[in-house]
C-alpha positions, 0 to 999 in steps of 0.5 A, spaced: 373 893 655 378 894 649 384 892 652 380 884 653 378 885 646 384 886 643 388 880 647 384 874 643 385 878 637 393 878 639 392 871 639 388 869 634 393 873 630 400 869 632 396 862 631 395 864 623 402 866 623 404 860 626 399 855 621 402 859 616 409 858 617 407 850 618 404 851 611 410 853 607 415 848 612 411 843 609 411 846 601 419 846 602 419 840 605 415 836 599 420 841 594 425 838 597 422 831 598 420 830 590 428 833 588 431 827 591 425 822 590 419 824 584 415 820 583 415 816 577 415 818 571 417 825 573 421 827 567 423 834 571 427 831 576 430 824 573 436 822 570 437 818 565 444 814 563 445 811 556 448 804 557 451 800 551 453 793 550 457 788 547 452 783 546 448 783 540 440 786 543 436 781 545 441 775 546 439 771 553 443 771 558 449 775 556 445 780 553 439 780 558 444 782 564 444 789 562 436 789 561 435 787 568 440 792 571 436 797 567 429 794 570 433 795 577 434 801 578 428 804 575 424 800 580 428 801 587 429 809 584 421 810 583 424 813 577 429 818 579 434 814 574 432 810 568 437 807 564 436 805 557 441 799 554 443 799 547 446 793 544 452 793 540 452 797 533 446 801 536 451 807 538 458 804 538 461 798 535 462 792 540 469 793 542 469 801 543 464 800 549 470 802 555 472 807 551 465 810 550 463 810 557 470 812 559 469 818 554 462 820 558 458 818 550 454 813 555 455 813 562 455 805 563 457 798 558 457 792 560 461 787 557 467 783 558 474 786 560 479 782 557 476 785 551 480 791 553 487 787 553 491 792 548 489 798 552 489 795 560 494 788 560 491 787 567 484 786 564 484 779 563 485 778 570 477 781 571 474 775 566 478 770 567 484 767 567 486 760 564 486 755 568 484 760 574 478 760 579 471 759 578 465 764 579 464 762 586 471 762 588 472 770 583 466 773 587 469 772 593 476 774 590 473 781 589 468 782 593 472 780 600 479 778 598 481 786 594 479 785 587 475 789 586 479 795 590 484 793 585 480 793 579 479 800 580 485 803 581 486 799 575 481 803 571 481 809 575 486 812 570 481 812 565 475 816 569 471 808 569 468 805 575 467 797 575 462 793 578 461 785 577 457 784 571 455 776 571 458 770 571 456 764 566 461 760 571 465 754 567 464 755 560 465 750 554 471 749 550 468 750 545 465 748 538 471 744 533 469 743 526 474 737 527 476 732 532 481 733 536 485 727 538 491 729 540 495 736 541 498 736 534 491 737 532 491 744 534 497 746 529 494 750 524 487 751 527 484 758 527 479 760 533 475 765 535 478 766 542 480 772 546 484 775 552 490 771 555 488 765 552 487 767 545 496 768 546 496 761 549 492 758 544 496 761 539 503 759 543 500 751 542 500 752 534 493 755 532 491 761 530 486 766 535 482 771 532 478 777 534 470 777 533 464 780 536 459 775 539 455 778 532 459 775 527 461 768 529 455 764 525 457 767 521 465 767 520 464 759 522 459 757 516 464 761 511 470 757 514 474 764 516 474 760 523 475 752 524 474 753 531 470 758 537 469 759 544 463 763 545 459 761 552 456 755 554 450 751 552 445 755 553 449 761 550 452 757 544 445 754 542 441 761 541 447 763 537 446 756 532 452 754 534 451 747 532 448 748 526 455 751 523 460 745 527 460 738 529 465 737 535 463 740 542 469 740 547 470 741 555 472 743 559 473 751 558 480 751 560 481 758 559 475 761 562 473 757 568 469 762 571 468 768 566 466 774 569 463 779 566 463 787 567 459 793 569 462 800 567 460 806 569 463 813 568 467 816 574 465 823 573 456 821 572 457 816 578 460 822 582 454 826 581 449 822 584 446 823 590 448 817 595 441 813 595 442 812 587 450 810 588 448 805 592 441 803 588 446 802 582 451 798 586 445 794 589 443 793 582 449 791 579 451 786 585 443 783 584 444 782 576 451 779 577 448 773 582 441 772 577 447 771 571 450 765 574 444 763 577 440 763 570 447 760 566 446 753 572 439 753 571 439 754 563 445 750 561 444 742 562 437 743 559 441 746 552 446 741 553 440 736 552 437 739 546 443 739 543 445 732 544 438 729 542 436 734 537 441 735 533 448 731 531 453 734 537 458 731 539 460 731 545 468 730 548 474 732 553 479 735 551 485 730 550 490 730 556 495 732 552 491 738 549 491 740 556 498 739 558 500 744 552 494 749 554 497 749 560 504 750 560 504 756 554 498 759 560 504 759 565 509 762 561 503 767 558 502 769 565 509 770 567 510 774 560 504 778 562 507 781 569 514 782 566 512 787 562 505 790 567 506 792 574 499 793 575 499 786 573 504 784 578 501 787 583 494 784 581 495 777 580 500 777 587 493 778 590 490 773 585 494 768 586 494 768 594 488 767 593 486 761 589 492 758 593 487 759 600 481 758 597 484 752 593 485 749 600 479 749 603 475 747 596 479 740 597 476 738 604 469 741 601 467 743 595 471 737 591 471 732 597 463 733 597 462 732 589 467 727 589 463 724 595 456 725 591 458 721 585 461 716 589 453 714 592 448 717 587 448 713 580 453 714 574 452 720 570 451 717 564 451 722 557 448 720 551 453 715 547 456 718 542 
């Protein structure tokens, strides 16, 4: 009799033994489980990134791109990783954004590369290069054509990671506070205008001057600029443009596919697990396709606002104007990557692939845009 009474109570026993064991795999799993993926609002276990910009808080468009990046992360993370965005001023000056987030003050800027020219020559080539490509055409160049690879060498020096930002696609000219009728009239003239076509604007006789998106109302109403290149119409509306000059001019010559950037801190972004590296990546490629999709949906309409409600003019750019621009753009470039290697080395890559993807646009992108216009009705501006 007590051998069968003990024989349940062996059993009974490893059962509890063996729930209990069930009981604490379950706890450490939970623990592991909320380390990788609190729920939101968990302030025990997320991370959060400062990000600081060049643009001026609140300015649609380009300053909205970072705003969205931020509501990305935190939604695809559950609020592992949240990102707070700050606008130029607010932490650092406009034009300090690399260097904050290469010095780990903010993990992420967003801004334009060829604001850092001084520092990194071959910059420019990751905004836009004149007479260059277009956003389409820039995004196949990074994303499947080895920009990107080398835009990374390019800043690895510096501790930086960059990822495509935005794309405003073709930019305007830009606003003149005189009519432009011939190259001559460039002669003299001061114009906000940065990066590599700044120089070549200078080489065509006028003037190029640096200033932050913030202070260009400002310095246009005063007279210490004749002349800005700022974005486009939906952008160049926001800022009040029209009310501080008269005279609109296209094509954008020097920014044909300006692209923006995201920049993160090598060292932050090493510390992630792999899901939120590829949540911040994800992002980043999401925000930089929503900018260009907003600027083509946004402009045409601004255009007309400005044309029907206030007194632009509107007006290409003369072709002598375009011939000079031109030329000093092919000798600025070969200056360039005279005295850079990277720059060498990247706008081999660059060129190879305009020269392949110009190819293919002229039996398809240009023929059909060509074939459009030739069976639609006549696009016909307001008279000017």
């Amino acid at each position: 009799m007590r051998e069968k009474t003990l024989l349940p109570l062996a059993i009974i026993g490893l059962l509890l033994l063996w729930l209990a064991t069930l009981g604490l795999w379950a706890v450490d799993a939970q623990t592991v489980d909320d380390t990788y993926a609190p729920a939101a609002g968990n302030s025990q276990n997320a991370i959060e990134w400062k990000l600081v910009t060049t643009w001026p808080k609140g300015l649609p468009g380009l300053g909205s791109a970072p705003e969205n990046f931020a509501r990305r992360v935190g939604e695809m993370s559950n609020g592992r990783l949240t990102v707070r965005v700050y606008g130029a001023g607010e932490v650092v000056p406009p034009f300090e954004v690399f260097d904050a987030v290469s010095q780990g003050v903010a993990e992420m800027g967003h801004g334009a590369s060829y604001y850092w020219k001084g520092k990194i020559p071959a910059a420019v080539f990751y905004t836009a290069v004149p007479f260059g490509m277009t956003a389409q055409e820039m995004n196949g160049w990074l994303h499947y054509g080895g920009g990107l690879a080398l835009w990374r060498e390019l800043y690895a020096p510096f501790g930086v990671r960059p990822f495509a930002g935005g794309s405003t696609g073709v930019q305007m000219a830009g606003w003149f506070n005189r009519e432009l009728k011939s190259a001559e009239d460039l002669n003299g003239l001061k114009m906000r205008i940065p990066g590599l076509a700044g120089e070549v604007f200078a080489a065509s006789g006028g003037t190029a001057v640096r200033l932050a998106g913030g202070e260009i109302y400002t310095s246009m109403q005063t007279g210490v600029i004749d002349a800005v290149e700022w974005v486009g119409p939906y952008n160049d509306r926001t800022l009040g443009l029209m009310e501080v000059a008269e005279y609109y001019y296209y094509p954008g010559w020097h920014e044909p596919g300006a692209m923006l950037e995201f920049t993160v801190n090598q060292k932050a972004f090493d510390r992630l697990p792999s899901d939120l590296k590829a949540i911040v990546e994800g992002a980043a490629r999401a925000t930089n396709q929503d900018m260009l999709d907003e600027f083509t949906a946004r402009n045409n309409e601004s255009l007309t606002t400005l044309l029907t409600e206030h007194s632009t003019k509107l007006r290409p750019l003369p072709d002598d104007v375009l011939d000079v621009l031109h030329s000093n753009s092919v000798i600025a470039l070969e200056q360039l990557k005279a005295d850079d290697p990277m720059a060498t080395k990247i706008s081999a890559s660059y060129e190879t692939f305009l020269d392949g993807v110009r190819t293919y646009h002229e039996i398809s992108e240009r023929a059909y845009l060509n074939a459009r216009d030739r069976v639609l009705p006549p696009i016909s501006f307001i008279d000017q």
